[in-house]
C-alpha angles and dihedrals in degrees: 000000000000097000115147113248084256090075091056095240113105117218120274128196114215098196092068098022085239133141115217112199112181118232134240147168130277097252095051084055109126112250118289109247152141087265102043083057107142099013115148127211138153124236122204089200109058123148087210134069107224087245091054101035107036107143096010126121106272113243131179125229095090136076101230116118114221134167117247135195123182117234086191108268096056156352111281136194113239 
């Protein structure tokens, strides 16, 4: 795959059956909504490490670098 995060796929490389998604800040995360349910993304400015804030609510104001997913009504750590 090599489609732009516009498209909603994020970009695989075949050669290592990996999965790279850019990452971003919090406040460049796509809305939180019904449809968006189950989205991943990676931000660079969490408040949180993964092990300390795994199922919280994501927030900015940090430098640690944690995957998300949103469950629908946030943005969660995990």
């Amino acid at each position: 795959m090599g489609n732009t995060r516009a498209t909603g796929v994020a970009f695989a490389d075949p050669d290592f059956d990996s999965v790279l998604i850019r990452p971003n800040t919090v406040a460049q995360l796509p809305a939180v909504s019904l449809a968006n349910i189950g989205m991943r993304d990676t931000v660079t400015d969490s408040n949180a490490t993964l092990t300390a804030g795994i199922g919280a609510t994501v927030a900015a104001g940090g430098a640690n670098v944690v995957p998300v997913f949103c469950d629908g009504t946030n943005w969660v750590i995990g």
